[in-house]
N, CA, C and O atoms as a Tripos MOL2 file, in Angstrom:
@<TRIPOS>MOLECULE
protein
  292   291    73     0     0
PROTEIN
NO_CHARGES

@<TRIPOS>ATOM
      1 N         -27.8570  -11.0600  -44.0610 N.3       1 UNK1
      2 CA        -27.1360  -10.2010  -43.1590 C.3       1 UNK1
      3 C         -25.8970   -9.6930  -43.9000 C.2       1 UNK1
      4 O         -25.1600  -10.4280  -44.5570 O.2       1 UNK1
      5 N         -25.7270   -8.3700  -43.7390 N.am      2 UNK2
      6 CA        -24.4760   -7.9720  -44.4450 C.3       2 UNK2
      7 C         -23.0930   -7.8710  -43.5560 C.2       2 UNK2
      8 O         -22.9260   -7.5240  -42.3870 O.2       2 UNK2
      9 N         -22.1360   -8.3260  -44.6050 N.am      3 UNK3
     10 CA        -21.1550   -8.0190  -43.6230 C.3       3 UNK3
     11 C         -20.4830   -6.4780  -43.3800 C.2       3 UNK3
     12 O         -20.6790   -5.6360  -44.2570 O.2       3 UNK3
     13 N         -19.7370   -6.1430  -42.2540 N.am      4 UNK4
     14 CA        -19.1570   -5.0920  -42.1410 C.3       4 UNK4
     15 C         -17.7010   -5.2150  -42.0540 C.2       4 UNK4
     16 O         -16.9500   -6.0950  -41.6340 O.2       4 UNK4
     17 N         -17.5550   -4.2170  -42.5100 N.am      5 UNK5
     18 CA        -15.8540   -4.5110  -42.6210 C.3       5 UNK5
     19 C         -15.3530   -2.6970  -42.4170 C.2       5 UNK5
     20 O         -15.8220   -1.6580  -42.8830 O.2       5 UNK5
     21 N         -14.3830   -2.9430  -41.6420 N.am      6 UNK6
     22 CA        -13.5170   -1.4840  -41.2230 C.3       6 UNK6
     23 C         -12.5540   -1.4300  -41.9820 C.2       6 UNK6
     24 O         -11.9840   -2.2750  -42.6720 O.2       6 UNK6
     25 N         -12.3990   -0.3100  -41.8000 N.am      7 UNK7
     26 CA        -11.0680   -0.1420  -42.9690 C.3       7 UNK7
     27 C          -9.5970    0.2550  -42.1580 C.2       7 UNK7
     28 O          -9.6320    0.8980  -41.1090 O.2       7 UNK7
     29 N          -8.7980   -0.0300  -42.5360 N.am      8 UNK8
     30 CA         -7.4240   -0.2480  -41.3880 C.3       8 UNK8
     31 C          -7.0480    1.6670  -41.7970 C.2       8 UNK8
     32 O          -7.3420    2.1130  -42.9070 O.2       8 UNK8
     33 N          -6.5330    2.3680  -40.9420 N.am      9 UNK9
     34 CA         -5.4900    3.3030  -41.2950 C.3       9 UNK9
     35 C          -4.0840    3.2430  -40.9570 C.2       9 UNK9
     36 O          -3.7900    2.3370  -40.1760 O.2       9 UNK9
     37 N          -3.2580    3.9000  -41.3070 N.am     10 UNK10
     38 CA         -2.1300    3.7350  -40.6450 C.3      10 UNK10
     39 C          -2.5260    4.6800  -39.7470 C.2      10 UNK10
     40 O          -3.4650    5.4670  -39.8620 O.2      10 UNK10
     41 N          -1.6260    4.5370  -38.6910 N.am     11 UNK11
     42 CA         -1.6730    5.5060  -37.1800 C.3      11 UNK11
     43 C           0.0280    6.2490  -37.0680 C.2      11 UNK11
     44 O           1.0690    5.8140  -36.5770 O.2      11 UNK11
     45 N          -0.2560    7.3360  -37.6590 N.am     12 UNK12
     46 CA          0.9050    7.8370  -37.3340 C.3      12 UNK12
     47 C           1.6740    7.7020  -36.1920 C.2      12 UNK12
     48 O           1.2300    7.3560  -35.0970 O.2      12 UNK12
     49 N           3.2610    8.0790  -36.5330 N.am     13 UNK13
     50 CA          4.1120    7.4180  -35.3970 C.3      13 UNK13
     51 C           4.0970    8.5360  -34.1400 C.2      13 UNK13
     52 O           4.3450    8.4240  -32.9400 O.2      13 UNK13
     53 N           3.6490    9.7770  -35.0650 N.am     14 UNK14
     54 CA          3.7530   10.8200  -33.3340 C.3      14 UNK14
     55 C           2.5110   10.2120  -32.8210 C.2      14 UNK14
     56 O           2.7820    9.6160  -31.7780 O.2      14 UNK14
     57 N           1.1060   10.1010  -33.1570 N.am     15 UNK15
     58 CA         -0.0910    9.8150  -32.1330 C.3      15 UNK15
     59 C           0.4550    8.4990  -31.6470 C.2      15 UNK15
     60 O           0.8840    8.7290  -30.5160 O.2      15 UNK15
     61 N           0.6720    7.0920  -31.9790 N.am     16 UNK16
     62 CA          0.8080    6.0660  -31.2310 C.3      16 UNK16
     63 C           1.7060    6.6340  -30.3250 C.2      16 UNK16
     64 O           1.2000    6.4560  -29.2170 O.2      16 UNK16
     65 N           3.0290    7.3690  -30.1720 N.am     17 UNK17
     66 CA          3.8400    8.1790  -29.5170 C.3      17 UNK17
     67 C           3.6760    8.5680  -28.2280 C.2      17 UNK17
     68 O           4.3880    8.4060  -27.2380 O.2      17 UNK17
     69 N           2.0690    9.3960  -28.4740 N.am     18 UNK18
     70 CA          1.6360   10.4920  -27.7750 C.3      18 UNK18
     71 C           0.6910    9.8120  -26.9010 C.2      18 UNK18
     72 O           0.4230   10.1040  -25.7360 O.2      18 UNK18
     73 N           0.1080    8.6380  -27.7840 N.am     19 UNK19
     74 CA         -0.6960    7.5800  -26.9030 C.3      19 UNK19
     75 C          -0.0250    6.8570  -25.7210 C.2      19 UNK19
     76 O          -0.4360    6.7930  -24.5630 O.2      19 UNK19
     77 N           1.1480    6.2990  -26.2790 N.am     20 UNK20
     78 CA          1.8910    5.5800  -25.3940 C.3      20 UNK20
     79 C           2.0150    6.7000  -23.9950 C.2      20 UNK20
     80 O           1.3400    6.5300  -22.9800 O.2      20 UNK20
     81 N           3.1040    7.9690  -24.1860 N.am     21 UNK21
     82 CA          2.8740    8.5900  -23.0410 C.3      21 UNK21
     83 C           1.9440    8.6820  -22.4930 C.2      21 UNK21
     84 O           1.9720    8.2970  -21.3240 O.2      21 UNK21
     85 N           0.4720    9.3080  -23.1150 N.am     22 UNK22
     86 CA         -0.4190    9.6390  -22.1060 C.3      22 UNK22
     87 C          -0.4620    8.3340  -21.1920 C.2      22 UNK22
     88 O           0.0150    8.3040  -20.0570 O.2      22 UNK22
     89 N          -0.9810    7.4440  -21.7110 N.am     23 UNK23
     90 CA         -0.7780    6.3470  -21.0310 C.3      23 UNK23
     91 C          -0.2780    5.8200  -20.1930 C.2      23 UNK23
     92 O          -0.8540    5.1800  -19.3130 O.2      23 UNK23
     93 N           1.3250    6.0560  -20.3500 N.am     24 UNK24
     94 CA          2.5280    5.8710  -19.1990 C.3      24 UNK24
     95 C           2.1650    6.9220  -18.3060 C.2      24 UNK24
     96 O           2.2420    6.5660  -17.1300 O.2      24 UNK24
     97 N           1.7410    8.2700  -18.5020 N.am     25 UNK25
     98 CA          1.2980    9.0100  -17.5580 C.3      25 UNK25
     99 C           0.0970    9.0070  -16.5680 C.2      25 UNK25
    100 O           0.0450    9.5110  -15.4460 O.2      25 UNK25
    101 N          -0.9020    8.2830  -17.2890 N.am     26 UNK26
    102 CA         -2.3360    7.6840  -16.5890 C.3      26 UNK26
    103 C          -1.7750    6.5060  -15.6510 C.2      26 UNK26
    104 O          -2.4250    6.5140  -14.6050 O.2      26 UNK26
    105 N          -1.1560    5.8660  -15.6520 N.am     27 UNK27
    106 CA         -0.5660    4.6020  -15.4030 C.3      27 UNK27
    107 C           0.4090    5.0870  -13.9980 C.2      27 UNK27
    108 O           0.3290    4.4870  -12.9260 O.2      27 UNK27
    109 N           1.1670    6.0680  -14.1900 N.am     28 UNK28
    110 CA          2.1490    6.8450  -12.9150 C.3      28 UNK28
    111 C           1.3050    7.7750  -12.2660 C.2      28 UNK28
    112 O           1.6680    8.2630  -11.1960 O.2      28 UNK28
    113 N           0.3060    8.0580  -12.7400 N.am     29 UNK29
    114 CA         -0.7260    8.7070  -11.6710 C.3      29 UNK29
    115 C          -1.2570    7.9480  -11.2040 C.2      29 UNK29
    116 O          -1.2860    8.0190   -9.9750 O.2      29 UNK29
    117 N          -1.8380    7.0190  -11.7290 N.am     30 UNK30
    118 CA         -2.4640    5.7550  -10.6100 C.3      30 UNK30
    119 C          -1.9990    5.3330   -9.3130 C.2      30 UNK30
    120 O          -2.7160    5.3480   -8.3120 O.2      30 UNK30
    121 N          -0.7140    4.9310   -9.3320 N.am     31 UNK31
    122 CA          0.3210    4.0510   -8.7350 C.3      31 UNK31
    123 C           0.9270    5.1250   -7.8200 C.2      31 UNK31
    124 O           1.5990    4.7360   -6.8650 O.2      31 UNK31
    125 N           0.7040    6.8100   -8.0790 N.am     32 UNK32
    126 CA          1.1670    7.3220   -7.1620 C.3      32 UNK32
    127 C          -0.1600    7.7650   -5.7740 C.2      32 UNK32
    128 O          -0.1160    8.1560   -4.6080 O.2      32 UNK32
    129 N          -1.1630    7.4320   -6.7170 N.am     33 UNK33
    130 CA         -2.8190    7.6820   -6.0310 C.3      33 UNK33
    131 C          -2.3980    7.1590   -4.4460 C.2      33 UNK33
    132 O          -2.2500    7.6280   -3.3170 O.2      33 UNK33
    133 N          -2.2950    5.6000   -5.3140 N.am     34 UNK34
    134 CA         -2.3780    4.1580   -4.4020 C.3      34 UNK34
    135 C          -1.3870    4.5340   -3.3100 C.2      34 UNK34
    136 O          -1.6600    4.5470   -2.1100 O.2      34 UNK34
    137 N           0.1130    4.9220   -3.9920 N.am     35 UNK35
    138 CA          1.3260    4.7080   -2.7910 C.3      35 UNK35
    139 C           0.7330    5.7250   -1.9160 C.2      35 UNK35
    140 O           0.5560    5.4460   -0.7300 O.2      35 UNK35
    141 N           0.3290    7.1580   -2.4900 N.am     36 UNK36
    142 CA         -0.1820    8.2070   -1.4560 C.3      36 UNK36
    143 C          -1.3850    7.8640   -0.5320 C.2      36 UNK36
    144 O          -1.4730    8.5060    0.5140 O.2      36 UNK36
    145 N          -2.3260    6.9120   -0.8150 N.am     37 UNK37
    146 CA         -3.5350    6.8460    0.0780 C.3      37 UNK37
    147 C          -2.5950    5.5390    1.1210 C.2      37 UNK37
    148 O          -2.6400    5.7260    2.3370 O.2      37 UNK37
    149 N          -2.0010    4.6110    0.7410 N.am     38 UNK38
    150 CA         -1.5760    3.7660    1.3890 C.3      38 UNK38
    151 C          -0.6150    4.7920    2.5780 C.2      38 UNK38
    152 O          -0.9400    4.9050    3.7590 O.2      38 UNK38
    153 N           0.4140    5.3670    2.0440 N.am     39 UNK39
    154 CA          1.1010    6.3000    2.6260 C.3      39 UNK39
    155 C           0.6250    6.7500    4.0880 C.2      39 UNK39
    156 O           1.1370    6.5180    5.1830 O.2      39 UNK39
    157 N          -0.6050    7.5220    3.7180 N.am     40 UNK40
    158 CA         -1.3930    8.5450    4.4270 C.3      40 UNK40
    159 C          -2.8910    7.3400    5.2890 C.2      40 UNK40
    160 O          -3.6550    7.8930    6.0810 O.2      40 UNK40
    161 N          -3.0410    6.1220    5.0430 N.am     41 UNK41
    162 CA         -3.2250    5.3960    5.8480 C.3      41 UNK41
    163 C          -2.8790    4.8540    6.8810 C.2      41 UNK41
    164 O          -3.4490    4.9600    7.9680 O.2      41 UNK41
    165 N          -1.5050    3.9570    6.5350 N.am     42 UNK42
    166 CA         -0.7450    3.9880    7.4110 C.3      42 UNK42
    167 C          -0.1480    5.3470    8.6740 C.2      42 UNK42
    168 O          -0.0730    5.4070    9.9010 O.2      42 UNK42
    169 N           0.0840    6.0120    7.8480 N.am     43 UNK43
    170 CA          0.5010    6.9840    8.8980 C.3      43 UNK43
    171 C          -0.9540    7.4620   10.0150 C.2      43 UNK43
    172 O          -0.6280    8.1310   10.9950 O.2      43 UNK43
    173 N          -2.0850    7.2130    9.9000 N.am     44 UNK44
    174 CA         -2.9970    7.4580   10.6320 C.3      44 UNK44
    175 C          -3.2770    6.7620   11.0340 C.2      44 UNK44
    176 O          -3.9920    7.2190   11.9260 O.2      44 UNK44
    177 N          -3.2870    4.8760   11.1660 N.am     45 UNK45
    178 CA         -3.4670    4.0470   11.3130 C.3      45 UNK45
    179 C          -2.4740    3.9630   13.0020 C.2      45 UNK45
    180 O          -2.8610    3.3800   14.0150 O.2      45 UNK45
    181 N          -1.2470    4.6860   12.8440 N.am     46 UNK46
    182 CA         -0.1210    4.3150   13.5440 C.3      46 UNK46
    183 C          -0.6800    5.3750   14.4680 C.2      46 UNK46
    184 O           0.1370    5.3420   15.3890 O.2      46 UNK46
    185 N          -1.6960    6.4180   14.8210 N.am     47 UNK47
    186 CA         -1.7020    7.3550   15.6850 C.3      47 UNK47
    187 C          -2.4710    6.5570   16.7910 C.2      47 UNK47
    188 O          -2.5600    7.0080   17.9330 O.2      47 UNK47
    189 N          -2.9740    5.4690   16.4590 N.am     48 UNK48
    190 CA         -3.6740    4.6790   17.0950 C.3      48 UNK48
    191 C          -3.3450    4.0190   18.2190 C.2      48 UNK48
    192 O          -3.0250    2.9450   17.7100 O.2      48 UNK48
    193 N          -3.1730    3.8590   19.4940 N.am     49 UNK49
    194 CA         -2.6290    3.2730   20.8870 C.3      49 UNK49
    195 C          -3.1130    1.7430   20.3450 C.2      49 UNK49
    196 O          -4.1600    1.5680   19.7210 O.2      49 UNK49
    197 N          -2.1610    0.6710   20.6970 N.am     50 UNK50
    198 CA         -2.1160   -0.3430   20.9500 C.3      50 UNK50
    199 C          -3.7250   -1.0010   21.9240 C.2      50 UNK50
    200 O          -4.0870   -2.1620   21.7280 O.2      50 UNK50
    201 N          -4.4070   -0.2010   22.7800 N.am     51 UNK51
    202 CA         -5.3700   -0.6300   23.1980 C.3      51 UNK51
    203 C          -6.7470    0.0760   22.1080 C.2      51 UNK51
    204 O          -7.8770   -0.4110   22.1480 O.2      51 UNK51
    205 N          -6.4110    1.1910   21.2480 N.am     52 UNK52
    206 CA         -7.4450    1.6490   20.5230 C.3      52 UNK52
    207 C          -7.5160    0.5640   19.8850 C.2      52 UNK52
    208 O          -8.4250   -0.1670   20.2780 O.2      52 UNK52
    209 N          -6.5500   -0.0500   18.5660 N.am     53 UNK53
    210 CA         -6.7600   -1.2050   17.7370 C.3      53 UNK53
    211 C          -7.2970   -2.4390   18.3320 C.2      53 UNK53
    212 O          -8.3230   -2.9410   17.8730 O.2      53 UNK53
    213 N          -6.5410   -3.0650   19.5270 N.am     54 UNK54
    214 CA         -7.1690   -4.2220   20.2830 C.3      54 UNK54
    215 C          -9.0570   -3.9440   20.7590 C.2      54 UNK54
    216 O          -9.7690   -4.8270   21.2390 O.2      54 UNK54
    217 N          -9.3440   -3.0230   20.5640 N.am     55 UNK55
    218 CA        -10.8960   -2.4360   21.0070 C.3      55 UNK55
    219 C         -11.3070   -2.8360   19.8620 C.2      55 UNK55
    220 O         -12.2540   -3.6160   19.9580 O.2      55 UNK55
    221 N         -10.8130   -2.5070   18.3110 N.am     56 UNK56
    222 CA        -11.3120   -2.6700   17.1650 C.3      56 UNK56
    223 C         -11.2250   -3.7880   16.5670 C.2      56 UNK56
    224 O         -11.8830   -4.1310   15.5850 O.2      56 UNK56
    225 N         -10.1960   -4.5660   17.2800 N.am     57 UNK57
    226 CA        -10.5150   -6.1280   17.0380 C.3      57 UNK57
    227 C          -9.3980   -6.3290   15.4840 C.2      57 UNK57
    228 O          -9.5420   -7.1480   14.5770 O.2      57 UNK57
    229 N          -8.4190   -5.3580   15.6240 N.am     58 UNK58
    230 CA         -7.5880   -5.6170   13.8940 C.3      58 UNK58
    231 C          -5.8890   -5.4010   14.6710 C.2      58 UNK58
    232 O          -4.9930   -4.9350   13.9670 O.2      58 UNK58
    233 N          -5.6390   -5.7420   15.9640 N.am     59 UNK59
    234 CA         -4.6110   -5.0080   16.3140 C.3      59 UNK59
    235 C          -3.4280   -6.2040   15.4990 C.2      59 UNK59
    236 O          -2.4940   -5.7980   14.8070 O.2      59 UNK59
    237 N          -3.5920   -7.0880   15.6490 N.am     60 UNK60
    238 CA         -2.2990   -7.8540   14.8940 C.3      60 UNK60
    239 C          -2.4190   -7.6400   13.0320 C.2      60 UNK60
    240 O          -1.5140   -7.7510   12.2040 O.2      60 UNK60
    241 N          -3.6390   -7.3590   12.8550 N.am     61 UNK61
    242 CA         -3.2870   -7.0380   10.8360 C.3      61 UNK61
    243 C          -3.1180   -5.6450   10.9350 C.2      61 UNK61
    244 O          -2.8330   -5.2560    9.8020 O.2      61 UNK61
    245 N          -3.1530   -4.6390   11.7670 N.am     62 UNK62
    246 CA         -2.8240   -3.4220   11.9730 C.3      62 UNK62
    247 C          -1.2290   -3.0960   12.2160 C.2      62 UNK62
    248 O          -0.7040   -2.0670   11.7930 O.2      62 UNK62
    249 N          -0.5750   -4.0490   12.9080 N.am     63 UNK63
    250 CA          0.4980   -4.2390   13.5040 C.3      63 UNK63
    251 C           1.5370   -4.1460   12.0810 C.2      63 UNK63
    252 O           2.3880   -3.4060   11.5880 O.2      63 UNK63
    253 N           0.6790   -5.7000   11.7570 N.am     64 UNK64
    254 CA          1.8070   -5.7720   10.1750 C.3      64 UNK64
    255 C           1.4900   -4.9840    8.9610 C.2      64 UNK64
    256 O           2.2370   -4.8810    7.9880 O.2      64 UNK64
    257 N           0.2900   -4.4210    9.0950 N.am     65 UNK65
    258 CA          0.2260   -3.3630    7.9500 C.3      65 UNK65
    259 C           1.0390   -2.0350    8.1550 C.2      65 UNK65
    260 O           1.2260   -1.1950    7.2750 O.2      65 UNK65
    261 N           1.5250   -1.9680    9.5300 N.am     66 UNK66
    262 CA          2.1550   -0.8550    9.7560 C.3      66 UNK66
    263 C           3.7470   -0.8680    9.4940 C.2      66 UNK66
    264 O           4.5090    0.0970    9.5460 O.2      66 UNK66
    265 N           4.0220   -2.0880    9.2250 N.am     67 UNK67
    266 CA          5.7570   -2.1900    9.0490 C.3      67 UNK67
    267 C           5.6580   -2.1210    7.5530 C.2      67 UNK67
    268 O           6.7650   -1.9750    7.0350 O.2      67 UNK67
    269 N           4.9480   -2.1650    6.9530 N.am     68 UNK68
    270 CA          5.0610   -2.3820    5.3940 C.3      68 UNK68
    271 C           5.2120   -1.2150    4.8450 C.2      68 UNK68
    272 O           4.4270   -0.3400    5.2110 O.2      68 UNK68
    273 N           6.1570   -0.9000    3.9140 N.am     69 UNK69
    274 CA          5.9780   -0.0550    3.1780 C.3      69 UNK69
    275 C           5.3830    0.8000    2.0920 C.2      69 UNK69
    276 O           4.9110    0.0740    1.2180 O.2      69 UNK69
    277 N           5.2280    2.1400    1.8200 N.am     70 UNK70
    278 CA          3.7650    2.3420    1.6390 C.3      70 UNK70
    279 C           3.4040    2.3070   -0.3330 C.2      70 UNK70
    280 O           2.6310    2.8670   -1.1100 O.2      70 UNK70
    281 N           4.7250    1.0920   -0.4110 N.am     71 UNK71
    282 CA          4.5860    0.8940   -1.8780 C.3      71 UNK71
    283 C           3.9830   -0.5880   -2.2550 C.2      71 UNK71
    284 O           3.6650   -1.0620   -3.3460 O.2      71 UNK71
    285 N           3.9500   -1.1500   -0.8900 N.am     72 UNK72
    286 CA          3.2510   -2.3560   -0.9200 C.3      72 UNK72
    287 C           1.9740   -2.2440   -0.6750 C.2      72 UNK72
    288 O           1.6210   -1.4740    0.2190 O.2      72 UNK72
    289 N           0.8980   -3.0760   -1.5040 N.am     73 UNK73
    290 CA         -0.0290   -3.1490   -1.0720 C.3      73 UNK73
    291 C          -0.6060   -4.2430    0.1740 C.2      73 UNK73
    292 O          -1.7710   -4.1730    0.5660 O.2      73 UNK73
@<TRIPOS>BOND
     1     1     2 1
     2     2     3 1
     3     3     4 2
     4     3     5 am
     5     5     6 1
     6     6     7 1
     7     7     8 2
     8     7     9 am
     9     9    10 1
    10    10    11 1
    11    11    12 2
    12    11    13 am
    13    13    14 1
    14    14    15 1
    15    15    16 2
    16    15    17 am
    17    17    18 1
    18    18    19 1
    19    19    20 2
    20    19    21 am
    21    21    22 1
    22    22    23 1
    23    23    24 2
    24    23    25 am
    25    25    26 1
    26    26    27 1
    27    27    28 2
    28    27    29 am
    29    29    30 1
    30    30    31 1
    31    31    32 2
    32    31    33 am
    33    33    34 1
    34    34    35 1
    35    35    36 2
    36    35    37 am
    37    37    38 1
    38    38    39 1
    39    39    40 2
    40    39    41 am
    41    41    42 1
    42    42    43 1
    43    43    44 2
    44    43    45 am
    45    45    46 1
    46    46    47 1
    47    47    48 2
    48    47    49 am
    49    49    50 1
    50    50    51 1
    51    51    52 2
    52    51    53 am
    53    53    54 1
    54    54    55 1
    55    55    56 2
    56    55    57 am
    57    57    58 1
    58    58    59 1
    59    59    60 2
    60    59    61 am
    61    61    62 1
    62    62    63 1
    63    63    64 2
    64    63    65 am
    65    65    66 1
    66    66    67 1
    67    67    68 2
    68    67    69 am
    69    69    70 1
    70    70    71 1
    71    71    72 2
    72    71    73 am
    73    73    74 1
    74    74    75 1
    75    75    76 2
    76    75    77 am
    77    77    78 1
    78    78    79 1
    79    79    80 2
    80    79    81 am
    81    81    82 1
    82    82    83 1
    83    83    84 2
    84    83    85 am
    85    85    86 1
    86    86    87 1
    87    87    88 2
    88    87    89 am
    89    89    90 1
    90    90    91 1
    91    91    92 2
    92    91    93 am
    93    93    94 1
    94    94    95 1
    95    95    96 2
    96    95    97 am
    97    97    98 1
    98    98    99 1
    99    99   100 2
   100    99   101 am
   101   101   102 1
   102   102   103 1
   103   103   104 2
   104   103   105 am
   105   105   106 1
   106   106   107 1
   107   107   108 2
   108   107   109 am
   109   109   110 1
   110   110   111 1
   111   111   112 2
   112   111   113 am
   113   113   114 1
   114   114   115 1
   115   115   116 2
   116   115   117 am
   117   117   118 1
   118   118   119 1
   119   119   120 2
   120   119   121 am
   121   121   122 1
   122   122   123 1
   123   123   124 2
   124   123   125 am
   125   125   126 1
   126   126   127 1
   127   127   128 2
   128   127   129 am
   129   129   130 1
   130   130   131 1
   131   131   132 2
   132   131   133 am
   133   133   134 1
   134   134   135 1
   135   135   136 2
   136   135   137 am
   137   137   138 1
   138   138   139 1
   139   139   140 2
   140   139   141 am
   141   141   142 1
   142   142   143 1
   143   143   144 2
   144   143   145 am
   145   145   146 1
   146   146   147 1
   147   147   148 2
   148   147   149 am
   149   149   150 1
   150   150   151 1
   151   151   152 2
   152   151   153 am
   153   153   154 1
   154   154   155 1
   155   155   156 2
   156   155   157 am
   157   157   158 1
   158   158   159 1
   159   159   160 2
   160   159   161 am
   161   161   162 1
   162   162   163 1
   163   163   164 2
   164   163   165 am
   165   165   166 1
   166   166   167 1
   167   167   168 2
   168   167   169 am
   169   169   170 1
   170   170   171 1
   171   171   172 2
   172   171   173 am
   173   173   174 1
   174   174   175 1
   175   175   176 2
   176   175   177 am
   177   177   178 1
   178   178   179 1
   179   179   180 2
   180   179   181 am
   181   181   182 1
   182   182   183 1
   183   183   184 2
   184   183   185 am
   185   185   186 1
   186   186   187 1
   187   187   188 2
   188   187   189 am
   189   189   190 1
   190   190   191 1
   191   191   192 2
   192   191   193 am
   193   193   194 1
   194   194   195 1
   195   195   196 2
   196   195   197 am
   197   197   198 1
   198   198   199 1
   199   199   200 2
   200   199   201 am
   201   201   202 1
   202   202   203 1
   203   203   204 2
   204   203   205 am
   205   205   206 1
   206   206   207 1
   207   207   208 2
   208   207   209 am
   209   209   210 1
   210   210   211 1
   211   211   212 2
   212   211   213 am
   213   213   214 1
   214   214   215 1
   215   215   216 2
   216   215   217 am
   217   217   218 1
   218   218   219 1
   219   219   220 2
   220   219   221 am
   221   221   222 1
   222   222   223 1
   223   223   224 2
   224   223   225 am
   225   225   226 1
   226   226   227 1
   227   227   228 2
   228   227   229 am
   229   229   230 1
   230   230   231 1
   231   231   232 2
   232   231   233 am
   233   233   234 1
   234   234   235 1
   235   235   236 2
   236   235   237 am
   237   237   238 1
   238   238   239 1
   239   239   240 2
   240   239   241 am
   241   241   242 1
   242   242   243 1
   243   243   244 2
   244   243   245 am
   245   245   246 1
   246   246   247 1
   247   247   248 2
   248   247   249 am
   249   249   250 1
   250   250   251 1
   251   251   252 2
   252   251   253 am
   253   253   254 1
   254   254   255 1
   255   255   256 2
   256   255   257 am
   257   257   258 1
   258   258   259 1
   259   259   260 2
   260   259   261 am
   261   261   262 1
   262   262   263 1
   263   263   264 2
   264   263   265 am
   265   265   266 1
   266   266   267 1
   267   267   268 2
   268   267   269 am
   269   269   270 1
   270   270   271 1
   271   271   272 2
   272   271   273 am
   273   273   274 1
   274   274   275 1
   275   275   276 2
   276   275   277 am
   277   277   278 1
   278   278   279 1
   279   279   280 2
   280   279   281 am
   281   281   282 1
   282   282   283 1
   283   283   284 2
   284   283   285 am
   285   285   286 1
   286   286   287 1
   287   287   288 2
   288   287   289 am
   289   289   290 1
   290   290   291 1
   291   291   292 2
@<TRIPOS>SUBSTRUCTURE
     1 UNK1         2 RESIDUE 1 A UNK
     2 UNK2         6 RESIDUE 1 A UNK
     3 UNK3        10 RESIDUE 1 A UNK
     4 UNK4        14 RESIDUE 1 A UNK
     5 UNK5        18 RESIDUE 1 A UNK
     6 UNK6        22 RESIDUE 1 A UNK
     7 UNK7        26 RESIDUE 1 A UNK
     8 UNK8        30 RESIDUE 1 A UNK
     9 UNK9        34 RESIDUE 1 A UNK
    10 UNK10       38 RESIDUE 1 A UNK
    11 UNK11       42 RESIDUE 1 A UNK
    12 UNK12       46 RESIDUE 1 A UNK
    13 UNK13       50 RESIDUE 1 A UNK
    14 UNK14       54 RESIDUE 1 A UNK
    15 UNK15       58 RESIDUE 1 A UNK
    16 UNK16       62 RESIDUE 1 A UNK
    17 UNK17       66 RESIDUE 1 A UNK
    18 UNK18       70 RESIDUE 1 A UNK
    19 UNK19       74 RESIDUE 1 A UNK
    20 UNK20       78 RESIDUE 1 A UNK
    21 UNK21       82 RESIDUE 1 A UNK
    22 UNK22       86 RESIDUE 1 A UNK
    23 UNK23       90 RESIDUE 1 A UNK
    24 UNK24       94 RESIDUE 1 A UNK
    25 UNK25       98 RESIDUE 1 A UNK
    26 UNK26      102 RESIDUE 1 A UNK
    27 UNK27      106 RESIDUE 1 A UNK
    28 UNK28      110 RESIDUE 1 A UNK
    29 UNK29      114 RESIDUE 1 A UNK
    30 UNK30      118 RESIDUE 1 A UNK
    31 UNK31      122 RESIDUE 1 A UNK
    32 UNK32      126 RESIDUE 1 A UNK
    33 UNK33      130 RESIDUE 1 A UNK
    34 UNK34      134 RESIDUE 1 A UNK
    35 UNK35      138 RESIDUE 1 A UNK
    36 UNK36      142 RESIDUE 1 A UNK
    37 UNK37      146 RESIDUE 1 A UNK
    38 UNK38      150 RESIDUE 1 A UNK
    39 UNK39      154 RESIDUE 1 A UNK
    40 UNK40      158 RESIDUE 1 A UNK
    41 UNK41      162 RESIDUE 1 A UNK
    42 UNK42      166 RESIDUE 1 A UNK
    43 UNK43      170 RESIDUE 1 A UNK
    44 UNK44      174 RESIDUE 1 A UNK
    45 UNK45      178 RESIDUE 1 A UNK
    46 UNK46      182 RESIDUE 1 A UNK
    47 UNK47      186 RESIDUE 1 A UNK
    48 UNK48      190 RESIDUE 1 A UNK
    49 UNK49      194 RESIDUE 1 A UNK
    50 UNK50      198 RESIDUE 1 A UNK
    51 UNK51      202 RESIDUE 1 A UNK
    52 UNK52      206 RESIDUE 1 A UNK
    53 UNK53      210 RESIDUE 1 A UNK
    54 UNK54      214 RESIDUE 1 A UNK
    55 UNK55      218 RESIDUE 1 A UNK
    56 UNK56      222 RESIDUE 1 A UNK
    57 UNK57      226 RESIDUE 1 A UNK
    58 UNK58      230 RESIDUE 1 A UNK
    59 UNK59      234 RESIDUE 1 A UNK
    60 UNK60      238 RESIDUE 1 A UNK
    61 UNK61      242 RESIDUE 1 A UNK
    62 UNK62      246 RESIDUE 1 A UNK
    63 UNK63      250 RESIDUE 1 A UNK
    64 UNK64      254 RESIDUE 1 A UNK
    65 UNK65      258 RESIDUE 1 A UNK
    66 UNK66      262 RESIDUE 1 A UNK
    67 UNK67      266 RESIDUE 1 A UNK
    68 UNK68      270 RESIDUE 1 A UNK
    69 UNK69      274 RESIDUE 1 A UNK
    70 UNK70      278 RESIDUE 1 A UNK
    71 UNK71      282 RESIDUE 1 A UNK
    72 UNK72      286 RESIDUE 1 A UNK
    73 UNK73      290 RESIDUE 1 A UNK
């Protein structure tokens, strides 16, 4: 069996740079996905009457999901 072996390059300092941002940018789009669907959950969650949720059987984890803020998961 032969071995394989890679060969190292250096990685220039603008691409690791440019990597890092994209990255930090993939990373702050995520997290704004999440806060926005959480956001826009909650807020529809809350249009809900106190006897709609008790019908659905979630009115007390509905209750406290609704005080939370929409950066918490």
């Amino acid at each position: 069996m032969s071995d394989i072996t890679f060969s190292r390059r250096a990685v220039p300092a603008t691409l690791s740079m440019r990597n890092a941002i994209v990255e930090a940018g993939t990373t702050i789009g995520r997290v704004a996905r999440q806060w926005l669907h959480n956001y826009r959950s909650r807020r529809e969650l809350a249009t809900y009457s106190r006897h709609e949720r008790a019908d659905l059987n979630f009115a007390a984890e509905a209750d406290a999901e609704l005080i939370k803020p929409f950066w918490e998961a």
